[in-house]
C-alpha positions as CSV (number, residue, x, y, z in Angstrom):
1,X,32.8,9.0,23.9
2,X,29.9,8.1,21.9
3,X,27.0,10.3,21.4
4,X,24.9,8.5,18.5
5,X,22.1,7.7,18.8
6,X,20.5,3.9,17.8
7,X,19.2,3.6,14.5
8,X,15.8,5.5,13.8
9,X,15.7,7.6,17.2
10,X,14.6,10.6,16.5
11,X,16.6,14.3,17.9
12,X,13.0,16.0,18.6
13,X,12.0,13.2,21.2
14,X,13.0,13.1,25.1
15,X,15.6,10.9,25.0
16,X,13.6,8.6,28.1
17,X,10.5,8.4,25.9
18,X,12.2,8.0,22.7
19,X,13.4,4.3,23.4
20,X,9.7,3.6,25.0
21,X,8.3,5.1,21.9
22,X,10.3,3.5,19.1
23,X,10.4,0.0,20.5
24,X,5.9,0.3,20.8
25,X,5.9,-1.4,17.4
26,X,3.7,-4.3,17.5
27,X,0.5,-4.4,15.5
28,X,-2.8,-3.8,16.9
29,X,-4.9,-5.7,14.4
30,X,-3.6,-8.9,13.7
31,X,-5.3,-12.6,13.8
32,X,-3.0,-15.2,15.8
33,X,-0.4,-12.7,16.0
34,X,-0.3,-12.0,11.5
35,X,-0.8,-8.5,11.0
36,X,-3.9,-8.1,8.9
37,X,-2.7,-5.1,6.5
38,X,0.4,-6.8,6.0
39,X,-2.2,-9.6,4.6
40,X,-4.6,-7.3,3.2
41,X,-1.7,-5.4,0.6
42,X,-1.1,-8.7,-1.6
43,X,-4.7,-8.3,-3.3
44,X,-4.5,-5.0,-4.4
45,X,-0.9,-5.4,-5.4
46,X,-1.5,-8.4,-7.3
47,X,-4.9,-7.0,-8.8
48,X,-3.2,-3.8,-10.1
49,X,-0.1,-5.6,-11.6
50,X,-2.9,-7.7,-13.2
51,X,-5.2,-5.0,-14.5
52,X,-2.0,-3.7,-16.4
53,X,-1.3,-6.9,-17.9
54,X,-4.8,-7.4,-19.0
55,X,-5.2,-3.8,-20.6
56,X,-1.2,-4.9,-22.4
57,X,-3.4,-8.4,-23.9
58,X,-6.4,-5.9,-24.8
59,X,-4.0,-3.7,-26.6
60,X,-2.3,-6.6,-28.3
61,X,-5.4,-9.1,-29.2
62,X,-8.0,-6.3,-29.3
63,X,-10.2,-9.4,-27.6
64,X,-13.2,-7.4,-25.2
65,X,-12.5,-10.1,-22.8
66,X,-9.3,-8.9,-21.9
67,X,-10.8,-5.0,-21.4
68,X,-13.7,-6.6,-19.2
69,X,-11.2,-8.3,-17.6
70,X,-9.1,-5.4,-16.5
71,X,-12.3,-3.5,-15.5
72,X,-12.9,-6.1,-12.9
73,X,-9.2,-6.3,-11.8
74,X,-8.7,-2.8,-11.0
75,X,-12.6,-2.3,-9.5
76,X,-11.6,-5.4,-7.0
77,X,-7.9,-3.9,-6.4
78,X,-9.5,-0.9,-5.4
79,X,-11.9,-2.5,-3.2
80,X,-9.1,-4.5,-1.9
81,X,-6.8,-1.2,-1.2
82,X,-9.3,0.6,0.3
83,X,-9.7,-2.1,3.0
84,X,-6.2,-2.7,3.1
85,X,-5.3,1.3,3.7
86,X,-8.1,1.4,6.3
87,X,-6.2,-1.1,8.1
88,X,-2.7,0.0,7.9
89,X,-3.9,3.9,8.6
90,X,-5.9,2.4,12.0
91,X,-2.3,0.8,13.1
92,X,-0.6,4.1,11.7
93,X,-3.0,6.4,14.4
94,X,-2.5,3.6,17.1
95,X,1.2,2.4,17.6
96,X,3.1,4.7,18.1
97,X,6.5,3.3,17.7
98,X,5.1,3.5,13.7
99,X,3.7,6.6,14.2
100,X,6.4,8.7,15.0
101,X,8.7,7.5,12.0
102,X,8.7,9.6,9.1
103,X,9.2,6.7,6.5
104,X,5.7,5.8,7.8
105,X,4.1,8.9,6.8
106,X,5.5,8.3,3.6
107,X,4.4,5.3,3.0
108,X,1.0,6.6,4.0
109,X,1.2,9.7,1.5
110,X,2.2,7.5,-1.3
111,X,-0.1,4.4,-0.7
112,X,-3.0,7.6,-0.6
113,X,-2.2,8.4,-3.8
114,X,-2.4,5.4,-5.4
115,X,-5.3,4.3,-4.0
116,X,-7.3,7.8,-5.8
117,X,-5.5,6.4,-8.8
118,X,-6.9,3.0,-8.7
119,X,-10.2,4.9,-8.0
120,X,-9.8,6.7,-10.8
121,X,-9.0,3.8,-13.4
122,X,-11.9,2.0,-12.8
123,X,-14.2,5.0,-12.5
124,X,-12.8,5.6,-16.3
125,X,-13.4,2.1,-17.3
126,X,-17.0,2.3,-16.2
127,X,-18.7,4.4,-19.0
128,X,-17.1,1.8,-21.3
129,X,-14.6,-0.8,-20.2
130,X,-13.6,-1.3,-24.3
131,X,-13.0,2.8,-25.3
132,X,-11.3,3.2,-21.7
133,X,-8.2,0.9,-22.2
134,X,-6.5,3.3,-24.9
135,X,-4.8,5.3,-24.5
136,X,-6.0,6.8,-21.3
137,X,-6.8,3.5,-18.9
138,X,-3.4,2.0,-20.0
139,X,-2.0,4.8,-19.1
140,X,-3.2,5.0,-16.0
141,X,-2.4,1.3,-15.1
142,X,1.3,1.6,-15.5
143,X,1.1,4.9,-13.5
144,X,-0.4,2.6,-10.8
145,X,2.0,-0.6,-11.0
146,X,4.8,2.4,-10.8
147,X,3.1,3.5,-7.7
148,X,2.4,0.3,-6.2
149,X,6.1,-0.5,-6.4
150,X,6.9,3.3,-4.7
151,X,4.1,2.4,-2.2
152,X,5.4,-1.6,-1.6
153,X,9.3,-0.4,-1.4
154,X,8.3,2.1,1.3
155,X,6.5,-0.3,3.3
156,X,9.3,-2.8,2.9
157,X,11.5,-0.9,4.2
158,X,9.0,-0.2,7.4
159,X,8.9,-4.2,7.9
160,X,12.7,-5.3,7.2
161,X,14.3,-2.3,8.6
162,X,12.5,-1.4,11.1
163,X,10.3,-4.6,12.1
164,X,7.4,-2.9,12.4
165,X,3.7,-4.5,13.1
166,X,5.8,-7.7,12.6
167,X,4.4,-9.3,15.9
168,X,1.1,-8.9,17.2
169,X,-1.0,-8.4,20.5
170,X,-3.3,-9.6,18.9
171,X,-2.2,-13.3,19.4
């Protein structure tokens, strides 16, 4: 006889609401049915990787326009994450079939964290963009392309193995 359970179901859950639980997946803000946080996370990703490859050309060419550069990366990144984590925390509170997985909360913790790091790069960079790059702000933008991978694998993992907010009511 087989006693497992399907993949992801939790032990703590009544069995009954379990399966009405864990299949509640779809997103709840979405335009035509395209999640909008899923949307939402390229900007910040992108912005970040590209804050850390400005501050590597500052470092190499000592050029300012490579330091102003970064500052304006990593303010719009943040900008850009803020709305994107405001987004995927609103479907974190309200679908529950994403709710009650732990990789979710995870992903939440993580993405959390980075975002105070972003916040914290460019608040560095803003009493001098030039002075902020080395060592500290250089620093501080590999820490946050480390995290952003940590934060991107996590919620990876929520899409592809677990097809979560893939489909929308909102379509």
């Amino acid at each position: 006889m087989n006693t497992s359970k399907p993949s992801g179901e939790r032990d703590d859950l009544d069995p009954l609401h379990a399966r009405h639980v864990f299949s509640d997946t779809e997103t709840r803000i979405a335009v035509a049915g395209h999640p909008i946080h899923a949307m939402l996370v390229a900007f910040p990703i992108a912005l970040t990787i590209c804050t850390f490859g400005a501050d590597l050309f500052y470092w190499w060419t000592g050029d300012a326009f490579w330091a102003r550069a970064a500052l304006w990366a990593i303010g719009l990144g943040f900008i850009m994450g803020v709305v994107a984590g405001i987004t995927g925390t609103v479907e974190l509170l309200l679908v529950p079939g994403i709710r009650t997985r732990p990789a979710s909360w995870t992903h939440f913790v993580i993405a959390v964290a980075l975002l105070t790091m972003l916040g914290a790069n460019y608040g560095l960079r803003l009493g001098g963009y030039e002075e902020a790059v080395l060592p500290f702000g250089i620093l501080l933008s590999g820490l946050c392309v480390a995290f952003t991978g940590l934060t991107g694998w996590h919620g990876g993992k929520l899409v592809f193995d677990y097809q979560l907010g893939t489909t929308g009511k909102g379509s």
